[in-house]
C-alpha positions as CSV (number, residue, x, y, z in Angstrom):
1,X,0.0,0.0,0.0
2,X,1.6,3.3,-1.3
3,X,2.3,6.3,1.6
4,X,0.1,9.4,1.5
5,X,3.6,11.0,0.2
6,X,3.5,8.7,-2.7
7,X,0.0,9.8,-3.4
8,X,0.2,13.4,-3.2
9,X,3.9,13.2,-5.4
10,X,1.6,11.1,-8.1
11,X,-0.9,13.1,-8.1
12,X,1.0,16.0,-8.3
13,X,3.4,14.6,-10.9
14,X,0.0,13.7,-13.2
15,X,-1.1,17.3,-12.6
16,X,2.7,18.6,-13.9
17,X,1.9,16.8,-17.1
18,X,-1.1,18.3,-18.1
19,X,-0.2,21.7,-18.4
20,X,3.4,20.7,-20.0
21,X,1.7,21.9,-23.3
22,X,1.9,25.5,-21.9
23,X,5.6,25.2,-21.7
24,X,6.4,27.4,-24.4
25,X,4.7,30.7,-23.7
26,X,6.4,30.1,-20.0
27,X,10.2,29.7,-21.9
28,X,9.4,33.1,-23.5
29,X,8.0,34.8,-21.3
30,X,11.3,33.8,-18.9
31,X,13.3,34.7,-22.0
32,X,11.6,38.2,-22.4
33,X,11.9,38.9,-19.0
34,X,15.8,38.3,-18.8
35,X,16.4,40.1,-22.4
36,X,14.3,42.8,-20.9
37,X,16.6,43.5,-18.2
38,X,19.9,43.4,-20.3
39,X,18.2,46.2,-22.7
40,X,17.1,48.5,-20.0
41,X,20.9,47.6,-18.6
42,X,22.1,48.4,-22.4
43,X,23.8,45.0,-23.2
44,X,21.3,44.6,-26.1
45,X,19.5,47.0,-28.6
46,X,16.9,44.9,-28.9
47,X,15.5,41.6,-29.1
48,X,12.5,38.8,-29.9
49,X,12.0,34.9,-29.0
50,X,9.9,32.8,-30.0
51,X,9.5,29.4,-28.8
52,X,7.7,26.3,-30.3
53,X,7.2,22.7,-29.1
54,X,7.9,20.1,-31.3
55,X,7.0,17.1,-28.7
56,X,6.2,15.8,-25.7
57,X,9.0,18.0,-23.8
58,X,11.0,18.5,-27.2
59,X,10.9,22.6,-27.6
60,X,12.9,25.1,-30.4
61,X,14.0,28.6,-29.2
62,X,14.6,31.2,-31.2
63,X,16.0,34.4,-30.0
64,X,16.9,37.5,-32.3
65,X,19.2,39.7,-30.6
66,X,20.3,43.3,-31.9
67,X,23.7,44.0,-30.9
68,X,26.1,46.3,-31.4
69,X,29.9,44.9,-32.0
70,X,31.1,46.3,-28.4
71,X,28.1,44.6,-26.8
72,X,28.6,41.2,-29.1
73,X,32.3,41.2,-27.5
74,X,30.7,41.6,-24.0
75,X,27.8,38.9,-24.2
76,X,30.0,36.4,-26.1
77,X,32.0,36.6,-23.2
78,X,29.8,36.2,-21.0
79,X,28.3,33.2,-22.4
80,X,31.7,31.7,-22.5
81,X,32.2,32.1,-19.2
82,X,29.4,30.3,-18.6
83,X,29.7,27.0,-20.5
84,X,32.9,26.8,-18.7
85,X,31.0,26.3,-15.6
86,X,28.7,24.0,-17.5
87,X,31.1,22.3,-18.1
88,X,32.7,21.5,-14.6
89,X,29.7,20.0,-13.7
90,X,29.4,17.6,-16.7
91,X,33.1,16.9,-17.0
92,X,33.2,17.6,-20.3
């Protein structure tokens, strides 16, 4: 006989499920809200993203940055710095 924790984490996993189709519009709107801040902050000129599922939990992002070639420097290096710690934590 399952626990009342089992339960409740079914139920609740079966409830996750049904709104996974809504996934998309929630990746762009955390996209917009992040590019947002890096324009008012003046790292970007502008920006769009659009985000469409192509399966069950299979999604394609695109995102259309305006840049200028000072702030292209800065966010490439930023994003290297990143994958750098991505990769520390998948030993690649």
């Amino acid at each position: 006989m399952a626990s009342v924790g089992e339960r409740v984490f079914r139920r609740f996993l079966g409830a996750a499920f049904v709104f996974e189709p809504l996934a998309p519009r929630a990746i762009s709107y955390y996209l917009a809200r992040w590019l947002k801040k890096w324009k008012q902050q003046g790292l970007i000129l502008d920006y769009k993203t659009r985000t469409k599922r192509l399966g069950k939990f299979h999604y394609r992002t695109r995102i259309d940055l305006d840049l200028s070639f000072d702030q292209a420097v800065y966010i490439l290096g930023d994003l290297s710095n990143r994958l750098k710690k991505v990769r520390r934590w998948f030993n690649v």
